[in-house]
N, C-alpha and C positions, 0 to 999 in steps of 0.2 A: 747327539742324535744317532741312532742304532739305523744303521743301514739294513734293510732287509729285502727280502725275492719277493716275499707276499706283501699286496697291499691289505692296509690297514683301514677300518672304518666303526665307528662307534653311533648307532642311533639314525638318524638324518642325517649324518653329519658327511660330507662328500668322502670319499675314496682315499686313503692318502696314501701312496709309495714315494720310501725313500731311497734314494741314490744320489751318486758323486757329482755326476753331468747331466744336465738334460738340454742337449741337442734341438732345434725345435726345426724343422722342416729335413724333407726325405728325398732333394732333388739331388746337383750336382753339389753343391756347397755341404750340405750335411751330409752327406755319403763320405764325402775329404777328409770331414771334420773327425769322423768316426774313426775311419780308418787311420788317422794319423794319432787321433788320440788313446790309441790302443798300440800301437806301435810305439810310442815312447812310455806310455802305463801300462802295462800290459796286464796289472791288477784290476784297474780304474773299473767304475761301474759306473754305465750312461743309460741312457733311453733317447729313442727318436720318438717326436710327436708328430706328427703328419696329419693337417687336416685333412686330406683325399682320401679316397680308398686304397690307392695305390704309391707305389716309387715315382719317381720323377719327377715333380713340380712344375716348372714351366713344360717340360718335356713329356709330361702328361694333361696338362691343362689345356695346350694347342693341339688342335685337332682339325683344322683345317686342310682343305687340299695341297699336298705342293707345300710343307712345314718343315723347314729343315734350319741348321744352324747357317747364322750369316758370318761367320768365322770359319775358320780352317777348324775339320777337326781331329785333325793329330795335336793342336795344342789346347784344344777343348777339351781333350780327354783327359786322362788322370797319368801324374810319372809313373803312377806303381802299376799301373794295367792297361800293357797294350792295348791300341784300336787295330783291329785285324782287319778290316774292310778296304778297299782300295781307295774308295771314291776321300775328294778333299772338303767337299762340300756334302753332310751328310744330312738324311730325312731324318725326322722326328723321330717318327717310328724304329728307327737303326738306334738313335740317341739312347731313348728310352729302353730298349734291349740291353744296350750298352752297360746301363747303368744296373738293370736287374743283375747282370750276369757279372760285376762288380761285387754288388750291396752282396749277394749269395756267395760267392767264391772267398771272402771274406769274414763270413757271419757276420754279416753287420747285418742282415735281414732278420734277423731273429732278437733284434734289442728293437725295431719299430712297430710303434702302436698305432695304427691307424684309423681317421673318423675321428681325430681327437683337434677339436677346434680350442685354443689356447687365447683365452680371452686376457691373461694378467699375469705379470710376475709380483711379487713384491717379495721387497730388501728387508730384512729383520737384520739390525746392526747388534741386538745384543748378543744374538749365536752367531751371526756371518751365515746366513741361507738364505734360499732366495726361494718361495715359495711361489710354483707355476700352477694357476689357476685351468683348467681344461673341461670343457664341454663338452658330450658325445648325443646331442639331441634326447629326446624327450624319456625314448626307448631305454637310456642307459642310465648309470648315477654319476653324478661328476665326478671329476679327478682332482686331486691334487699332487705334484709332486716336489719334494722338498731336495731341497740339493745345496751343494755348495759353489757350483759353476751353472751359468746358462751359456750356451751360444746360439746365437739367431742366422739361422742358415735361410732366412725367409726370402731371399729375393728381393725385389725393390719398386715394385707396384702391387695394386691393388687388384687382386684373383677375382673379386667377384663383380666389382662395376670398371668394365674400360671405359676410355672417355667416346664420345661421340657429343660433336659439336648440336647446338640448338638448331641445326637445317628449318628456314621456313617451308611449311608444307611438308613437312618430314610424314605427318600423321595422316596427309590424305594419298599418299602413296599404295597403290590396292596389293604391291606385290609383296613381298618377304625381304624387310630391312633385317642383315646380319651385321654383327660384328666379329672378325672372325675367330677373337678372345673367346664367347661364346657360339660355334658356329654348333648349327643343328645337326646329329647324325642323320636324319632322314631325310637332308635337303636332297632335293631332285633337282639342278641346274644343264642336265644335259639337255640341248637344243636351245635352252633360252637366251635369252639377250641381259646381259650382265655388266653393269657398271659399277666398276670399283671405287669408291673416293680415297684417294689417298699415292703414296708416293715411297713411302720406306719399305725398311726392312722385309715387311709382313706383306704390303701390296706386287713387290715386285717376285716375294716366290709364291704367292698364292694363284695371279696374274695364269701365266704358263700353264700352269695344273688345271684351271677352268676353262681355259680354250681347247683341251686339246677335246672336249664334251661340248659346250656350251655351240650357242648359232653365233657367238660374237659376244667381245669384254673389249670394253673400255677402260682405258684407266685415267680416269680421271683427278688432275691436280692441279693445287692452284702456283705451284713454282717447282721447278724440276729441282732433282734429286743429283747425287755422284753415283752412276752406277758402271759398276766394270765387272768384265768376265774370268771368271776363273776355272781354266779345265781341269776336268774333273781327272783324264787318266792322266797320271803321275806318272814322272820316270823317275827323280831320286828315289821316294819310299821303297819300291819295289827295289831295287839295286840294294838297297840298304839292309833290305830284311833277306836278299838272299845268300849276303857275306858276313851278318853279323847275327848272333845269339837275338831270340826273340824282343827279349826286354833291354838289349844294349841296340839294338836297331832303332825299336822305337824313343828313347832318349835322343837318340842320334834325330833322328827326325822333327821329333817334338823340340827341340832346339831349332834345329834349321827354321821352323814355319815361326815359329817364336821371333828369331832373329829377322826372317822376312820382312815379318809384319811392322815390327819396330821400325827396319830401315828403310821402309818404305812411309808411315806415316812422318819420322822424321824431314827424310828427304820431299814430301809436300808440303810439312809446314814451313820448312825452311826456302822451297824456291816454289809457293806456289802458282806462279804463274806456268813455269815449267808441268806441274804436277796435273794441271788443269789441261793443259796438250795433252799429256801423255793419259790422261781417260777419254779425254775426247776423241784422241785418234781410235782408241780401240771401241769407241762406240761407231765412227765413220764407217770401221772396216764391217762392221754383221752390220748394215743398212744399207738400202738402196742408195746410187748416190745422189738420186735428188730430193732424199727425204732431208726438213728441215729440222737439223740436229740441234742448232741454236736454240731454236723454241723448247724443247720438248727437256733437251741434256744441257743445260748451260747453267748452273746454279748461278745464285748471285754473289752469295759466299763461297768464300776458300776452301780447296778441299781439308775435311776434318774437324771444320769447325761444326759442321752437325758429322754425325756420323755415316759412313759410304755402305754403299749396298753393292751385295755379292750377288751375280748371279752364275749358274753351274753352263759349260759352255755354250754361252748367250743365246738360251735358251727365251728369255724375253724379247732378245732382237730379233731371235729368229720368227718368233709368233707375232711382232711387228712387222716384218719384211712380208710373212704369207699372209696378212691381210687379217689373221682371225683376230689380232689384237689393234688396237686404237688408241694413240697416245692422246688426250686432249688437253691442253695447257690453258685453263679458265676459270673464272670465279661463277659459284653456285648462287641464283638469282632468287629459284626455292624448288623445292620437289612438286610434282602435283600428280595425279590418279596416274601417269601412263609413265615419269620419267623426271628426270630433272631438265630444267630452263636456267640457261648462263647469262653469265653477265653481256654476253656479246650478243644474245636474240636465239643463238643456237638451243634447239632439243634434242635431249639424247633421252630414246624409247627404252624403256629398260621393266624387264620383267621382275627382276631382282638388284636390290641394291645394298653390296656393300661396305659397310663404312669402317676402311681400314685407316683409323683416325688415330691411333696410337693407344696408350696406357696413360693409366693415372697412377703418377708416383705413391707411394704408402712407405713412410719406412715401418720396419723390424715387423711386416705383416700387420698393423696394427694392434696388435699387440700394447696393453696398455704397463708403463713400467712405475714402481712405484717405492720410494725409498723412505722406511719408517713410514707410508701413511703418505707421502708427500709425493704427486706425480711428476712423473720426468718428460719435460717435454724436449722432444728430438732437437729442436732447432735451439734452444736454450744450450746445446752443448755443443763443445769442440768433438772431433773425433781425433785420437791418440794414434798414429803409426796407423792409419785408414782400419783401423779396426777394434780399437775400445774408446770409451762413451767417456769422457769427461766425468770426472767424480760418480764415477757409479762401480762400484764394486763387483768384480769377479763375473762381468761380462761381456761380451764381443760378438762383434758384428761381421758377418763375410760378404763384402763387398767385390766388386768384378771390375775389371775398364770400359772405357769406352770405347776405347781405337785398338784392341788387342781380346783377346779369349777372356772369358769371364773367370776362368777356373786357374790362370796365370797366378792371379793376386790371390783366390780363393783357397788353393795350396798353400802359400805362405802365410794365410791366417790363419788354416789350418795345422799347419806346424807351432806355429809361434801360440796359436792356443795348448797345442801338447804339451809346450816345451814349460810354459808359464806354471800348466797345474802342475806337471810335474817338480817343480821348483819349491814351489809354495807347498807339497806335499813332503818334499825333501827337507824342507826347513820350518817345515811346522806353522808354515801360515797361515790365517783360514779369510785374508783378503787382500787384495792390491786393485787400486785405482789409477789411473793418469791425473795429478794436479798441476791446473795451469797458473792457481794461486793469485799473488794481487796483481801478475802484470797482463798489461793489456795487449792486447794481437789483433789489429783488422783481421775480417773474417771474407770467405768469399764464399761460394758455390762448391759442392764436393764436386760435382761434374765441372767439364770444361768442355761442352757445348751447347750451341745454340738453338738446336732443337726445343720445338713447340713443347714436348712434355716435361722439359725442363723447366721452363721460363713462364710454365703454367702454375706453376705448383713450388714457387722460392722457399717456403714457409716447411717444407713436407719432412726433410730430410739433415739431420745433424749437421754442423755447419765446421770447414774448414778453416784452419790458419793460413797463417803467410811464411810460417819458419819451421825448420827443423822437422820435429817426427810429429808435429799438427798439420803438416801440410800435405790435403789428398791431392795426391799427383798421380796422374796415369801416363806414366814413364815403366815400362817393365823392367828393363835392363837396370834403372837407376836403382828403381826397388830392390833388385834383386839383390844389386852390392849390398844398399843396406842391412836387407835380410841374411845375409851372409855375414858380416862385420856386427850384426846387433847382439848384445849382451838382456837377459830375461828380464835383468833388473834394472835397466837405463830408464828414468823418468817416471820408474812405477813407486805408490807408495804402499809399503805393505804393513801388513800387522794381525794381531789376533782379536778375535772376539772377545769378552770381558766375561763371559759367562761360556762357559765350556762346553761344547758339543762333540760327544762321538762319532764322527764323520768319516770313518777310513782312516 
């Protein structure tokens, strides 16, 4: 196969450009992946596919009031390019900045092709390529692109349907049900009466942002959350970046919050009972003191086992304490024309209602995979060192944690994909797999929590070991040895195609 700049097309026939890598999403994961894969290739030829019009994927798909990362983000950010901003807890809109002035500073912004929706890969074993199937709606001709590597930088739900539960009475509701996956640019919520359903991530920074407009938000849920406050002005970063070189400041830093995070979800799973005072005091201290903190803050589970929520200096509590916010801790009996009606007889009047209900899992975007003809279903496979697929050739997956920064793991699979092609380009490979062969392995959950969108959706997403480099573990620190100590070719099988293709 002749690698070329132009694509190619004969007749009807779709679009076809060839090249070495093809990347498939243009958020924080595929930005990594680029830049790390050019930094150990520095020949290599990729392309990003981007269904959006734009950079950022989550970081451009939320759009919401009040949308910002529920992680620190000095370890959300990337090793190679400082975050210049003060705050610890950052908005969407800064994120997505972030990431432009990255993707451009870089040239990675100039290999992305976007509005290209990526319907298939499929595996051809007698050359070793993987031919990505791509859409660009009616207007355009389709794509094809042929390559020797894929990585799926796609995130890990479904962009275009969130979930939102069957609410009775959902449909005689007169005012504007959002979700805020899809929230409207033209809502108008100032003055109204606003009930939120829900309780994570998404509800407690959106919360805040609509009361400081709105006549009154409720947030309604049917079992409280872990949430704690984290201030925003910092006193290490700043000390840091004004005695050390720019980029040796921020490693310094992006360590520290890395290390934080770690010793602190350790030190909850290991004495949670301890773990559980010491949130709850700091929810005691931003509330009146005879608000009833048991009801509202007292999960039933340990902290970690679903995941905690960040708020920027308890900003929620505070919109709690002055009245404009409403905790209410009850089960939904059904919606009707003016509000919802609880299980307890209670009506909450609401002009607008919405349902910050969570996500629906999707792995690799939905994206359909396919080897000789044969499709690959996710959950049929183990996942290899949390990021290649079980006998499937010459592709990988960038996965994020649960209880730490998304782009902790996301960098390491981004290296470990550089390191791999480059390997296999060094030595004339044109494939390698993870075999786990005839022995057997109970399998679990890649995640390790108990959250609703997990345990909604068992079936969705490749499935974990119990040993060694099949088992996904959200441990950074433990990871990190490994990745440190891992050799390119531990547990990989490689080998050439049987019919010759010029591929670089």
């Amino acid at each position: 196969m002749t690698i070329t700049d132009e694509p190619t097309t004969s007749g009807d026939e779709p679009i076809t450009v060839d090249t070495d890598v093809v990347i498939i999403g243009a958020g924080l994961s595929g930005i990594d992946i680029a830049y790390r894969l050019r930094e150990r290739n520095p020949d290599v030829r990729y392309v990003i596919l981007e269904r959006r019009p734009r950079i950022g994927g989550t970081w451009d798909l939320f759009r919401y009031p009040g949308v910002r990362s529920d992680s620190d983000i000095f370890s959300l950010s990337y090793p190679f390019e400082p975050w210049r901003r003060p705050e610890a807890l950052a908005d969407g809109e800064h994120i997505r900045e972030y990431l432009v002035h990255t993707a451009h500073a870089h040239g990675i912004d100039t290999h992305m092709r976007f509005d290209r929706r990526v319907e298939g890969a499929d595996w051809d074993s007698s050359t070793d390529t993987w031919t990505v199937s791509v859409e660009q709606g009616e207007s355009h001709p389709a794509e094809r692109y042929r390559c020797r590597f894929v990585a799926l930088a796609t995130g890990y739900y479904d962009y275009d349907h969130p979930y939102t539960p069957p609410f009775p009475g959902l449909d005689d509701f007169t005012g504007p049900v959002v979700h805020p996956q899809l929230w409207p640019e033209d809502l108008d919520y100032a003055g109204k009466r606003i009930v939120v359903i829900g309780s994570g991530a998404t509800a407690v920074s959106l919360i805040p942002a609509l009361a400081r407009t709105a006549a009154h938000v409720t947030m309604l849920q049917r079992s409280p959350s872990y949430i704690y406050s984290s201030p925003q002005k910092q006193i290490f970063a700043p000390l840091v970046r004004k005695v050390l070189p720019r980029n040796a400041a921020h490693r310094v830093i992006r360590s520290r919050y890395a290390l934080q995070t770690a010793a602190l979800v350790h030190a909850t799973h290991r004495f949670p009972t301890l773990g559980r005072k010491l949130i709850r005091s700091g929810v005691v201290k931003n509330l009146p003191a005879d608000y009833p903190v048991d009801v509202h803050f007292n999960p039933t589970y340990d902290p970690w086992d679903q995941r905690m929520c960040m708020v920027p200096d308890a900003d929620l509590f505070q919109a709690i304490a002055s009245g404009s916010v409403e905790m209410v801790t009850d089960h939904i009996e059904r919606l009707d024309a003016t509000g919802v009606t609880l299980t307890s007889g209670r009506h909450l009047d609401a002009d607008i209602v919405v349902t910050a209900t969570g996500l629906q899992l999707q792995a690799f975007g939905g994206i359909t995979l396919r080897i000789d003809g044969a499709e690959v279903k996710p959950h049929d496979r183990f996942l290899f060192k949390s990021r290649f697929l079980e006998d499937v050739p010459n592709l990988a997956w960038s996965l994020g944690y649960t209880n730490a920064s998304w782009t902790l793991r996301a960098d390491m699979t981004a290296q470990s994909i550089a390191e791999l092609v480059a390997y296999m380009r060094e030595h004339g490979y044109t494939h390698a797999y993870p075999h786990l062969g005839e022995r057997s392995m109970p399998s679990k959950s890649i995640w390790d929590l108990q959250a609703g969108y997990v345990l909604r959706s068992p079936e969705a997403y490749p499935k974990s070991g119990t040993r060694g480099a099949w088992e996904v573990r959200h441990n950074y620190y433990r990871d990190l040895l490994d990745h440190r100590l891992d050799k390119v070719d531990d547990g990989l099988v490689f080998g050439r195609a049987p019919v010759a293709a010029d591929h670089g």
